[in-house]
C-alpha positions in Angstrom: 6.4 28.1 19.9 9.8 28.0 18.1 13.0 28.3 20.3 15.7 29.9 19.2 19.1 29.3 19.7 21.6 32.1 21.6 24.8 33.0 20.2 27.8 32.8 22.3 29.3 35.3 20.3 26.8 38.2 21.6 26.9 36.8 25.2 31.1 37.5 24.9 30.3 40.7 23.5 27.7 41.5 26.3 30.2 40.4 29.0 33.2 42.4 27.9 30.8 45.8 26.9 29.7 45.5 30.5 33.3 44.9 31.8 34.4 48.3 30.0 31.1 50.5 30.8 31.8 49.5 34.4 35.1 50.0 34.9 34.8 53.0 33.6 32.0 54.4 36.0 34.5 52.6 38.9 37.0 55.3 37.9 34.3 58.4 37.3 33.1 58.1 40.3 36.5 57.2 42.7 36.3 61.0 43.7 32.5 60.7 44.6 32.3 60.5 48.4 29.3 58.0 48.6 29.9 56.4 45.2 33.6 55.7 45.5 33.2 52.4 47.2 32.4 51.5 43.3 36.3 51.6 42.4 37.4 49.7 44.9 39.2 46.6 43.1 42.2 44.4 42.2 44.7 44.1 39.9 46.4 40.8 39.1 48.6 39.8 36.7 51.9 40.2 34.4 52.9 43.6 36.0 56.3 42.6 34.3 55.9 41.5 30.6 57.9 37.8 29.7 60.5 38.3 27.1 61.5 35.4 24.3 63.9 36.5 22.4 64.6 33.7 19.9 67.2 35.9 17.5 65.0 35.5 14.7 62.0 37.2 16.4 61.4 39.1 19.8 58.0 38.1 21.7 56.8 39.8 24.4 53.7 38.2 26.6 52.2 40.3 29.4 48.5 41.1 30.8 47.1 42.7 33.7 43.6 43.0 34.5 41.9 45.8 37.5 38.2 44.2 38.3 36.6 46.7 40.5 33.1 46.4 41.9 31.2 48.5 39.1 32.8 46.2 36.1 31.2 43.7 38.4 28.3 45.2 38.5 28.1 45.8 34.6 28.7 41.9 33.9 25.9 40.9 36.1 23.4 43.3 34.1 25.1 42.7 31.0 24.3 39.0 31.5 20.3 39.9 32.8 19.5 41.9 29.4 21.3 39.1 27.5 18.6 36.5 28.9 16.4 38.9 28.7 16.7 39.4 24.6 
């Protein structure tokens, strides 16, 4: 039986899909009583974007990431159908 090889590519792709379809049931369902324990989460990051300004050109760096439980969620079964395909 041949093996075939998995790309990473697809497994990135897998990972952040099930980072966005989760997030976004954490924030459908923040005003459902027994399903709002789903949104609970963090944020962490640049709340505060970095500036360089070199004259020439104006660069501005910032990123902030909110994991809640349900993006959590949707990378673990994002992950199971990938192994699974």
């Amino acid at each position: 039986m041949a093996t075939r090889e998995k790309n990473i590519w697809i497994l990135i792709l897998f990972i952040l899909s099930g980072l966005v379809i989760g997030g976004l049931l954490g924030e459908l369902t923040k005003d459902v009583s027994y399903l709002n324990w789903l949104s609970y989460g963090q944020s962490f990051g640049l709340s505060n974007p970095v500036v360089l300004n070199l004259n020439i050109i104006e660069i501005t760096f910032g990123l902030m990431v909110h994991i809640n439980i349900a993006s959590i969620i949707g990378v673990l079964i994002a992950i199971f159908v990938y192994r699974k395909i």
